[in-house]
C-alpha beads as a LAMMPS data file, in Angstrom:
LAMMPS data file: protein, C-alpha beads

265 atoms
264 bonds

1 atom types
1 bond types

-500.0 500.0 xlo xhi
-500.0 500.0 ylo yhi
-500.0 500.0 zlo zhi

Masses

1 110.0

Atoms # bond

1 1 1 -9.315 10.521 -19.423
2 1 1 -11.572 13.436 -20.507
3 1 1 -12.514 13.998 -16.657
4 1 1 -8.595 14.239 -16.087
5 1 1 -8.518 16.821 -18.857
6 1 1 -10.988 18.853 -17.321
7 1 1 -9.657 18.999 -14.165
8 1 1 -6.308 19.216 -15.544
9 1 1 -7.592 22.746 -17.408
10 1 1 -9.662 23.797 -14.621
11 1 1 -6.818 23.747 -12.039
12 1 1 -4.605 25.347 -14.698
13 1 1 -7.421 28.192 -14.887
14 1 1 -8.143 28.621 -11.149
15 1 1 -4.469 28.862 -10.751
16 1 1 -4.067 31.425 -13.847
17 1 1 -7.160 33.457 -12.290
18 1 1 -6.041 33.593 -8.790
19 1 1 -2.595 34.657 -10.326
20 1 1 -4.356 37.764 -11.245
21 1 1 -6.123 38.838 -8.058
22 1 1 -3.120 37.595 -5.974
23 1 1 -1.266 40.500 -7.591
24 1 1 -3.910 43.362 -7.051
25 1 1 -3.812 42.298 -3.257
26 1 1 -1.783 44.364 -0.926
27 1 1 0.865 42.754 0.130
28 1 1 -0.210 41.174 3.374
29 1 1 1.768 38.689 5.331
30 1 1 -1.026 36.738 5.917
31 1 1 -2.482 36.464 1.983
32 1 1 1.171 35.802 0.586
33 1 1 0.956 33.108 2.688
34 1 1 -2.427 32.157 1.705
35 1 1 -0.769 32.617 -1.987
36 1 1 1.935 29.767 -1.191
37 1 1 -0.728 27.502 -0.263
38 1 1 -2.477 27.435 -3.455
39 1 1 0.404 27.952 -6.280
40 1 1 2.886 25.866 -4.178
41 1 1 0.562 22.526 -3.411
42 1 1 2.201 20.081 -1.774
43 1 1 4.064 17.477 -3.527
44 1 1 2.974 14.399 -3.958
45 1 1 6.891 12.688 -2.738
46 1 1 5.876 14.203 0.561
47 1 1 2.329 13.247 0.726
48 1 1 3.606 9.492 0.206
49 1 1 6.527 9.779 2.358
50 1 1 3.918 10.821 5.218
51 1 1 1.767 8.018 4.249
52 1 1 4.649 5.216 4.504
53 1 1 5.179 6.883 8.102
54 1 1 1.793 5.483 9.144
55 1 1 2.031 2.273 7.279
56 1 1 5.417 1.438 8.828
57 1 1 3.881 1.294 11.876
58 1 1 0.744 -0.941 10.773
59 1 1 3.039 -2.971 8.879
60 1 1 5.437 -3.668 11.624
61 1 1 1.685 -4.593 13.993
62 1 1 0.402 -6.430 11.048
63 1 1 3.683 -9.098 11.679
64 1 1 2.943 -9.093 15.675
65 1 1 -0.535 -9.822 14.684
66 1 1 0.251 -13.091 12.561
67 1 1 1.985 -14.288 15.058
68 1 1 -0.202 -14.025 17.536
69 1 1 -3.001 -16.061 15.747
70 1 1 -0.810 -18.434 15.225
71 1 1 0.180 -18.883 18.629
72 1 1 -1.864 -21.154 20.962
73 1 1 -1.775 -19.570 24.373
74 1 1 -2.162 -15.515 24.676
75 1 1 1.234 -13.575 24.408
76 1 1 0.491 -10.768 26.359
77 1 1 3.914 -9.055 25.466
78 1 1 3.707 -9.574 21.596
79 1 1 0.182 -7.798 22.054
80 1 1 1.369 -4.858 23.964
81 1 1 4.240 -4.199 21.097
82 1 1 1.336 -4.463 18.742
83 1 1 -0.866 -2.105 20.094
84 1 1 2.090 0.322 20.909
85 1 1 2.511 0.063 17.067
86 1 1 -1.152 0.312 15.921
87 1 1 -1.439 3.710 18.444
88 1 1 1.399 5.358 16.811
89 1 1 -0.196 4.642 13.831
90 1 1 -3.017 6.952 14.727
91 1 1 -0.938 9.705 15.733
92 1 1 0.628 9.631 12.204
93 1 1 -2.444 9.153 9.989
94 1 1 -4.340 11.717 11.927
95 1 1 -1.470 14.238 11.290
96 1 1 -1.466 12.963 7.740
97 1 1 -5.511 13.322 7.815
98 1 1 -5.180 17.060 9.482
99 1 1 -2.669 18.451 6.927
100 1 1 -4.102 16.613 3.507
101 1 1 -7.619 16.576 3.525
102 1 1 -8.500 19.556 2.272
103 1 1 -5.299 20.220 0.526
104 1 1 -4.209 17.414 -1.677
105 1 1 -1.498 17.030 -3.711
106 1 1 -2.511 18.190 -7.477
107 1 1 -2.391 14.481 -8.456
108 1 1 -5.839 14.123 -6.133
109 1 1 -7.173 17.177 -6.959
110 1 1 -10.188 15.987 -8.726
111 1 1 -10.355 12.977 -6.289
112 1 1 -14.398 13.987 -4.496
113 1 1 -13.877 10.802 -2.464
114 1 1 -10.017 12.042 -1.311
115 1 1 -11.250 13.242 2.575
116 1 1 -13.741 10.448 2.694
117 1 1 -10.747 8.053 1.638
118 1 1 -8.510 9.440 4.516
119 1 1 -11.339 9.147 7.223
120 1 1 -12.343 5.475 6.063
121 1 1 -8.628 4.544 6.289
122 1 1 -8.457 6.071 9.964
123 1 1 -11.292 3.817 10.538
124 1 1 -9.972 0.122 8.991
125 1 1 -7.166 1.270 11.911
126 1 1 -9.550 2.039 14.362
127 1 1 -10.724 -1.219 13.902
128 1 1 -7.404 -3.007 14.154
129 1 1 -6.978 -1.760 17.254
130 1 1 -10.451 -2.529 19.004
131 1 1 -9.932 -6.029 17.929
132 1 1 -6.901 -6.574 19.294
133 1 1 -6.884 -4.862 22.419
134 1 1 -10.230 -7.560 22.997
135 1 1 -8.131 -10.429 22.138
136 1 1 -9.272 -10.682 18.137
137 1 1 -5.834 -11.395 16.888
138 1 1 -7.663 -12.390 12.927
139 1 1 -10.399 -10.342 13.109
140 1 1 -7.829 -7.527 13.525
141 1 1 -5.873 -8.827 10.667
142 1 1 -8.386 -9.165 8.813
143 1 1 -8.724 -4.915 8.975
144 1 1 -5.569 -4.969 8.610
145 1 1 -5.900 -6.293 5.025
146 1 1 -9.012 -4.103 4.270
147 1 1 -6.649 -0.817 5.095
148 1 1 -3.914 -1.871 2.307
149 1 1 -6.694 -2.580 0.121
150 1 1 -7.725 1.278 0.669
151 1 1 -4.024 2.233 -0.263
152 1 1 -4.464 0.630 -3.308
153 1 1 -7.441 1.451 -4.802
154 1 1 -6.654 5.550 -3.569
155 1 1 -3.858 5.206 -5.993
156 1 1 -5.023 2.712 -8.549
157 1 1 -8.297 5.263 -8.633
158 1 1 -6.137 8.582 -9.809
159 1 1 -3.929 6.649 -12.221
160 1 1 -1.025 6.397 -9.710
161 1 1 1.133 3.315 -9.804
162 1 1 3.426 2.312 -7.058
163 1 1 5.322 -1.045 -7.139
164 1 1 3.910 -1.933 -3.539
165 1 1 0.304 -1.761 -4.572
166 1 1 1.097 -3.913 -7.030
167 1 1 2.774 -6.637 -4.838
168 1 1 -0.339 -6.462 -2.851
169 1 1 -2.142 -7.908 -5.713
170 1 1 0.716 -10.364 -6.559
171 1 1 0.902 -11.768 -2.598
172 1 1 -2.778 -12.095 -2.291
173 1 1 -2.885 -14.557 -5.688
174 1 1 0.298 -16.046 -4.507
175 1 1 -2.273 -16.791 -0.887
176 1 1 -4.878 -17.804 -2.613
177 1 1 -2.898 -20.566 -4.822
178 1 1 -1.316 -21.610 -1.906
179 1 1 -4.904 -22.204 -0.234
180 1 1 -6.211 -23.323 -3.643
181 1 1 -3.608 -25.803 -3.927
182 1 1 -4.349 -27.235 -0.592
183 1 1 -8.103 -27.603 -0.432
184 1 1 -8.702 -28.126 -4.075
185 1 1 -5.552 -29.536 -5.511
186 1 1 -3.251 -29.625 -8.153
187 1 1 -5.023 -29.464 -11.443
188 1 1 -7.005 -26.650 -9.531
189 1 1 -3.913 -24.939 -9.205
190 1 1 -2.354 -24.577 -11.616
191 1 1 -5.141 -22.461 -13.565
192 1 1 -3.753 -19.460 -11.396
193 1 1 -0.451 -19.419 -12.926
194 1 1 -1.469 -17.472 -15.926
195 1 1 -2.612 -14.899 -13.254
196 1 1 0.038 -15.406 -11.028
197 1 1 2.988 -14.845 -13.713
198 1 1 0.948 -11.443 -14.765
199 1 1 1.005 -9.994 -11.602
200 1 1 4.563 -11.026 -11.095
201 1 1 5.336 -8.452 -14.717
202 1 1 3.340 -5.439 -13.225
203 1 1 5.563 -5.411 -10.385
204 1 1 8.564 -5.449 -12.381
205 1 1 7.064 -2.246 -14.411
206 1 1 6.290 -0.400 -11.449
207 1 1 9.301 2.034 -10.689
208 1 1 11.631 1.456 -7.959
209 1 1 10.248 2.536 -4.750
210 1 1 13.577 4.179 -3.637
211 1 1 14.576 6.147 -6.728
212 1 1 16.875 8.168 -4.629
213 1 1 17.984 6.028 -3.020
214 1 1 20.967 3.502 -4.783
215 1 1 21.257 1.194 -1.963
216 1 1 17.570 0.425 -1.294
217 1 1 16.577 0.316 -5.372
218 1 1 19.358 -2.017 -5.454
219 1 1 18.474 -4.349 -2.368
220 1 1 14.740 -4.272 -3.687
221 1 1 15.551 -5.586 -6.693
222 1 1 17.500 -8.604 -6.192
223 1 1 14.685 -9.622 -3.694
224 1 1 12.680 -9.363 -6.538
225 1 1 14.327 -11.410 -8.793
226 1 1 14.919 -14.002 -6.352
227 1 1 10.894 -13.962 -5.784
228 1 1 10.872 -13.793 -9.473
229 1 1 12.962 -16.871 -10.232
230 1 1 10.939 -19.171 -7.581
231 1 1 7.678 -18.051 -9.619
232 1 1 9.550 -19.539 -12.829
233 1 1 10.675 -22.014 -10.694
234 1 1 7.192 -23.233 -9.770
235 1 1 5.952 -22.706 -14.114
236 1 1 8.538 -25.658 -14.233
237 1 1 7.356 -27.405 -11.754
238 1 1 3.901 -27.141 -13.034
239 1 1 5.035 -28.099 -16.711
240 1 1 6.482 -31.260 -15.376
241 1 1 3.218 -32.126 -13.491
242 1 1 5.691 -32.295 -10.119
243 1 1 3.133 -32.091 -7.372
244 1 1 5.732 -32.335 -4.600
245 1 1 7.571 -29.673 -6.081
246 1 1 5.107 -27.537 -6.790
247 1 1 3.826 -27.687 -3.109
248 1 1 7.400 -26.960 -1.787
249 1 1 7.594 -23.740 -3.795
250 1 1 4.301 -22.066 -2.898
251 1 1 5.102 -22.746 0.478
252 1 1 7.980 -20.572 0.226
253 1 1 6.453 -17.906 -1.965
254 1 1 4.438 -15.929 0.618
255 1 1 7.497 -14.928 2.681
256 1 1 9.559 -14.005 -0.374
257 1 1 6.924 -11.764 -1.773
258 1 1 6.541 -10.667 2.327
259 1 1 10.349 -9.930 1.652
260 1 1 10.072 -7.681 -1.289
261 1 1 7.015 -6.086 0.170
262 1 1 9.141 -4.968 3.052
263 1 1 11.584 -3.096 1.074
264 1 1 8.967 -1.964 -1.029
265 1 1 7.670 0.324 2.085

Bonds

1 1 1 2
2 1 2 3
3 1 3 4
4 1 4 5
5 1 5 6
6 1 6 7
7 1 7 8
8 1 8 9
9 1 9 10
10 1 10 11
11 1 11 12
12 1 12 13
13 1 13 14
14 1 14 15
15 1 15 16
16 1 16 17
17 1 17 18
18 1 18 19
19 1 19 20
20 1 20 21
21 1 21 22
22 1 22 23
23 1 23 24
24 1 24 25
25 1 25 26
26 1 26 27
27 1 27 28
28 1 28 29
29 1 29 30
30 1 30 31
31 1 31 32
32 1 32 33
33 1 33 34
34 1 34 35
35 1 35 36
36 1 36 37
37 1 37 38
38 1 38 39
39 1 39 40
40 1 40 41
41 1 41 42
42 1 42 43
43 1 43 44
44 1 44 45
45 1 45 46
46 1 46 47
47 1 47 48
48 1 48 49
49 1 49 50
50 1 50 51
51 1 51 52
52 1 52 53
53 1 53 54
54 1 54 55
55 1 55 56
56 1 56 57
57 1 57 58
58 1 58 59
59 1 59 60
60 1 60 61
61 1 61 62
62 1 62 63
63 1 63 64
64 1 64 65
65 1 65 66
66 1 66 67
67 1 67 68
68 1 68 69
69 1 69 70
70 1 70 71
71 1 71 72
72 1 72 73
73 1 73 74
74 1 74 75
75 1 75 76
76 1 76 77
77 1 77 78
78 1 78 79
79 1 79 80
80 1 80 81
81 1 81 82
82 1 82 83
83 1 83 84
84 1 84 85
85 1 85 86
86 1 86 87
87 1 87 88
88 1 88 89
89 1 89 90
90 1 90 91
91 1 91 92
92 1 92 93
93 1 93 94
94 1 94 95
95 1 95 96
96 1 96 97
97 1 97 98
98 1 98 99
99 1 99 100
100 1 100 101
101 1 101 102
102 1 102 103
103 1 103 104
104 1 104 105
105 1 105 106
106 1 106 107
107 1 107 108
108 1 108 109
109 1 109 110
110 1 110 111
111 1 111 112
112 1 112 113
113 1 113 114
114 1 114 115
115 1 115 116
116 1 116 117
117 1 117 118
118 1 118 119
119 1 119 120
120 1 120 121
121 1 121 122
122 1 122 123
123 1 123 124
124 1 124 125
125 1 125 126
126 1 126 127
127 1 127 128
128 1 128 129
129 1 129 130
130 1 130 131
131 1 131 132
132 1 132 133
133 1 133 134
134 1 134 135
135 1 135 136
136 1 136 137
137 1 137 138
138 1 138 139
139 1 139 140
140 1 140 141
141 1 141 142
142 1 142 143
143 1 143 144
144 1 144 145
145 1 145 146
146 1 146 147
147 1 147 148
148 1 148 149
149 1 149 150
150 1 150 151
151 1 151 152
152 1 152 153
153 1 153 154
154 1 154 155
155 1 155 156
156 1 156 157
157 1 157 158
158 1 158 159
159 1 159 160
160 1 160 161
161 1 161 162
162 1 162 163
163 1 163 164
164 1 164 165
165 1 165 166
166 1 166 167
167 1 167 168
168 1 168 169
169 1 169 170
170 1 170 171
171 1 171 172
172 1 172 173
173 1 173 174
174 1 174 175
175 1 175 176
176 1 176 177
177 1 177 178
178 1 178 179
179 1 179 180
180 1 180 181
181 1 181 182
182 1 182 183
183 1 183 184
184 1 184 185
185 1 185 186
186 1 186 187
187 1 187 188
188 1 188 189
189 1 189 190
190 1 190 191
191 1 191 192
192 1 192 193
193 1 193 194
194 1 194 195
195 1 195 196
196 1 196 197
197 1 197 198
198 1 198 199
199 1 199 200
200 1 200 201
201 1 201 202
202 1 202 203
203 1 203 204
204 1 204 205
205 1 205 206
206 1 206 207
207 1 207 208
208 1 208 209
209 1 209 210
210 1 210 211
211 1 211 212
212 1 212 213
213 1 213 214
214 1 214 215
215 1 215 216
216 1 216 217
217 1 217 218
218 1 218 219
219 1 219 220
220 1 220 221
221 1 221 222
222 1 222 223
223 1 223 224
224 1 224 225
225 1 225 226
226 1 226 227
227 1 227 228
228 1 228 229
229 1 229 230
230 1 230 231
231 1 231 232
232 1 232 233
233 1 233 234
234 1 234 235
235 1 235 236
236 1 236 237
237 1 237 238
238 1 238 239
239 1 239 240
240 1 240 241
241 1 241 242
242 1 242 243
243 1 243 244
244 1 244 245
245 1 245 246
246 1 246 247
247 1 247 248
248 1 248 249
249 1 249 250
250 1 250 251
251 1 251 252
252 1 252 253
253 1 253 254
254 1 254 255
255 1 255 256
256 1 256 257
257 1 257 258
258 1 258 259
259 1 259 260
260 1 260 261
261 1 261 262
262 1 262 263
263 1 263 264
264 1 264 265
């Protein structure tokens, strides 16, 4: 908090002093632009808006590449699509990369790791894509995963909350019960749903993802409260001791979280 302070009075100062000397400079084309730059910083709706450009495109891979290590023979076509996707990926995140990293939105401005957060994300998708042009349909998933996790912790890290980080939290508990529940049973379980209800909350504190958008707000949250309802759903289910039930629910939970995640990006 008292870091955030500073950096919240040392912007205001920098931006107060360079006021000043703006003012004394002749007026140049080329230093009122250089004046735009730094007392009109980018906001942070487009920063994110650039972002979701990129992740669009890994999302939209990320589906090929579940499918493909599910499948039992090569698809050679659902790889192509996915590596179309994963390339145009690049393209956006390096434009993203070229216009942010040394000019952040105000919101990262005391962020030392921001450029170093950019480049290791451009990485995680280098990654992706060396795996699964060689036929690594998990391995490249398995990036995949690691990227989001970047996301997350960028904006969990400057005190940024966004309703999709937070379902990434909720859908990786909601994987692991499902795993839990099948390797280690019932009783084992059914300690996550403390955790599992708590993460289901956060989401619903998070503000809409579209708030300018009626439509979308509205069609992200009914898919939230139909996710929502299954979790209570599967609380009963639990109470009751209903292992049948139980198993039927978290079966369905992934792609209903999946669902909300969508609309989410």
């Amino acid at each position: 908090m008292l870091k955030a302070f500073y950096c919240s009075l040392r912007l205001s100062g920098m931006l107060g002093v360079i006021g000043v000397v703006l003012l004394s400079l002749p007026l140049v084309h080329s230093n009122a632009v250089e004046a735009e730059k730094i007392t009109s910083p980018i906001p942070l709706k487009t920063f994110d808006e650039d972002v979701a450009q990129s992740r669009r495109q890994m999302r939209a891979y990320c589906a090929i590449a579940q499918e493909l290590m599910i499948d039992k023979a090569p698809d050679p076509a659902k790889q192509e699509a996915a590596v179309k996707y994963l390339k145009e990926a690049q393209v956006l995140w390096g434009a993203v990369r070229q216009k942010y990293q040394d000019n952040p939105p105000v919101e990262y401005s005391c962020d030392t790791k921001f450029k170093a957060r950019l480049a290791e994300i451009s990485e995680a998708i280098d990654d992706m894509l060396f795996h699964l042009e060689a036929g690594r349909a998990k391995r490249s998933f398995q990036a995949c995963g690691f990227a989001c996790g970047l996301f997350v912790s960028m904006h969990e890290e400057n005190g940024l909350v966004y309703a999709l980080d937070r379902l990434f939290h909720l859908r990786k508990v909601i994987k692991s019960a499902g795993e839990v529940n099948k390797n280690a049973g019932f009783s084992s379980m059914e300690k996550m749903l403390p955790d599992l209800l708590q993460k289901r909350d956060s989401v619903f504190i998070a503000p809409c993802p579209w708030p300018d958008d009626a439509k979308k707000c509205q069609e992200y949250v009914t898919a939230l409260k139909n996710l929502s309802a299954e979790l209570d759903n599967l609380a009963l289910a639990i109470n009751k001791g209903d292992n049948k039930e139980t198993s039927e629910i978290l079966n369905g939970l992934l792609d209903l979280c999946n669902t909300v995640y969508g609309l989410a990006l």
